[in-house]
C-alpha positions in Angstrom: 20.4 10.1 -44.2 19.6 7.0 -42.4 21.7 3.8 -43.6 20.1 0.4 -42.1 22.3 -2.5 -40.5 21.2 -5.1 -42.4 23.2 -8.3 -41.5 21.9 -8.0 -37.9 19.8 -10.5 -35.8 18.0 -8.3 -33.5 14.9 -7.9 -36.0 12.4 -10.2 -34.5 13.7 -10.1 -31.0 11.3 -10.3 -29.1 11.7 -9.8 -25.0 10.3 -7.4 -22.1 10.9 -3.8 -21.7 12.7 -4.6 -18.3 15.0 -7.2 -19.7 15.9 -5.3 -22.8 16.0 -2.0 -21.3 18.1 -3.2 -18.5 20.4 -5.5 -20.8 21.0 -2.0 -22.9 22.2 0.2 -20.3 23.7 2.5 -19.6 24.8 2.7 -23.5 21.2 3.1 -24.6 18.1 5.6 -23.4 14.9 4.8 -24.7 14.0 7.9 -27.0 11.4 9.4 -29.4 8.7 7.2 -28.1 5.1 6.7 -27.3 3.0 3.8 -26.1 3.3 1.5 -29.3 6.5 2.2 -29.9 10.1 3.9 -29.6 14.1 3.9 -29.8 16.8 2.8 -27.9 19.3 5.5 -29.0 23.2 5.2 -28.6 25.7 7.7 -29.2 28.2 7.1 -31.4 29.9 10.3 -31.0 31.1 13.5 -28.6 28.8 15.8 -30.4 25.6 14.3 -30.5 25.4 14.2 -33.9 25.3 10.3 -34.5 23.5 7.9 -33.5 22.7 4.0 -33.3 18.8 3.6 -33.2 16.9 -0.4 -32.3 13.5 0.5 -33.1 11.1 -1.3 -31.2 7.4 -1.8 -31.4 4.7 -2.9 -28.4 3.5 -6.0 -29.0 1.3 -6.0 -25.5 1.2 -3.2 -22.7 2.8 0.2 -22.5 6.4 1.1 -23.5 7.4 2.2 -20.7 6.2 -0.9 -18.4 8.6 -3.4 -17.4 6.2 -6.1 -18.3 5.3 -4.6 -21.3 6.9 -6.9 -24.7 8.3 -5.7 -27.2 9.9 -6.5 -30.8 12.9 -4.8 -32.2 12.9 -4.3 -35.6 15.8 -3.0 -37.7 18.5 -0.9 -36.1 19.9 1.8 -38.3 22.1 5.2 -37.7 21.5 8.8 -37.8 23.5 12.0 -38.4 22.0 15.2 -37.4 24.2 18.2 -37.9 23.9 20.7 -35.4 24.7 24.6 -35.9 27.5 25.9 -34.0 28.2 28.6 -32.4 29.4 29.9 -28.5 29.0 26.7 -27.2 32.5 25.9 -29.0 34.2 28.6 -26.7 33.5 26.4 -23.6 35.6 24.1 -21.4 33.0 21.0 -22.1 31.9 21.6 -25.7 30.6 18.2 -26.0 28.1 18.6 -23.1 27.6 22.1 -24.1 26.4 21.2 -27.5 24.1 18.7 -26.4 22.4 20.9 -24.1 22.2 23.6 -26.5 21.2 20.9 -29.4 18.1 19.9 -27.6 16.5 23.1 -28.1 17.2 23.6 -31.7 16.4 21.9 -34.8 19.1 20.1 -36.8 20.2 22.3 -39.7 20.5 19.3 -41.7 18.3 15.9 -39.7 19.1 13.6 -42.8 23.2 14.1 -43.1 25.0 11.8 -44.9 26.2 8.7 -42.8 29.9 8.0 -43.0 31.5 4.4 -43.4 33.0 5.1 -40.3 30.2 5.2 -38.2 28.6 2.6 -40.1 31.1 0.3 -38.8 31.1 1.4 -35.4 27.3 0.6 -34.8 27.7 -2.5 -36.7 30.3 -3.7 -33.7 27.9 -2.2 -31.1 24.6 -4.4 -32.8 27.2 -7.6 -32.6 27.4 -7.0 -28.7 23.8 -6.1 -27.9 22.9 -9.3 -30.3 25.4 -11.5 -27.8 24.0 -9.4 -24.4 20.6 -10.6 -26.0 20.9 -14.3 -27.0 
């Protein structure tokens, strides 16, 4: 299930792909996107399974442009839960799993959203609110 951050400053920001792009990294990769708009996606976790997401919308240009601006709306998290399997039985599960996770579909994309990593993303929105100020 996705859970919003709702005390957060960033919806409204407005700024160009470069600058925000660049002020993200290497924390964030722009994901799930087209040419009007996207996600800047940060893991919260070794598994892949959670994740911090600052929508953004196009407001002129092309996503991917550095002159392109943009406006981020609400950031909110994600749980996907992966199934598991002989990845586990490897040195580097972590990176295992993720390359294994990006060719199959969650078998549950709407997992429940633990108070942990609630307040984990809420402490990574308070720093890319001050990289953004």
């Amino acid at each position: 299930m996705m859970r919003e951050i709702h005390n957060s400053s960033l919806p409204g920001t407005r700024g160009t792909y470069g600058y925000i792009q660049g002020a993200l990294q290497p924390d964030f990769t722009l994901a799930n996107w087209d040419y009007e708009h996207g996600y800047f996606d940060c893991m919260l976790d070794e598994q892949g399974m959670v994740y911090l997401r600052l929508p953004v919308k196009v407001l002129q240009g092309e996503l991917d442009s550095p002159d392109a601006w943009l406006e981020m709306g609400t950031p909110f998290v994600i749980k996907h839960v992966y199934q598991t399997g002989v990845e586990q039985d490897l040195v580097n599960a972590s990176v295992a799993s993720a390359m294994v996770n990006q060719f199959q579909e969650p078998v549950d994309k709407d997992a429940e959203v633990e108070d942990r990593w609630m307040k984990q993303a809420e402490q990574v929105v308070k720093h890319v609110e001050a990289i953004l100020e």
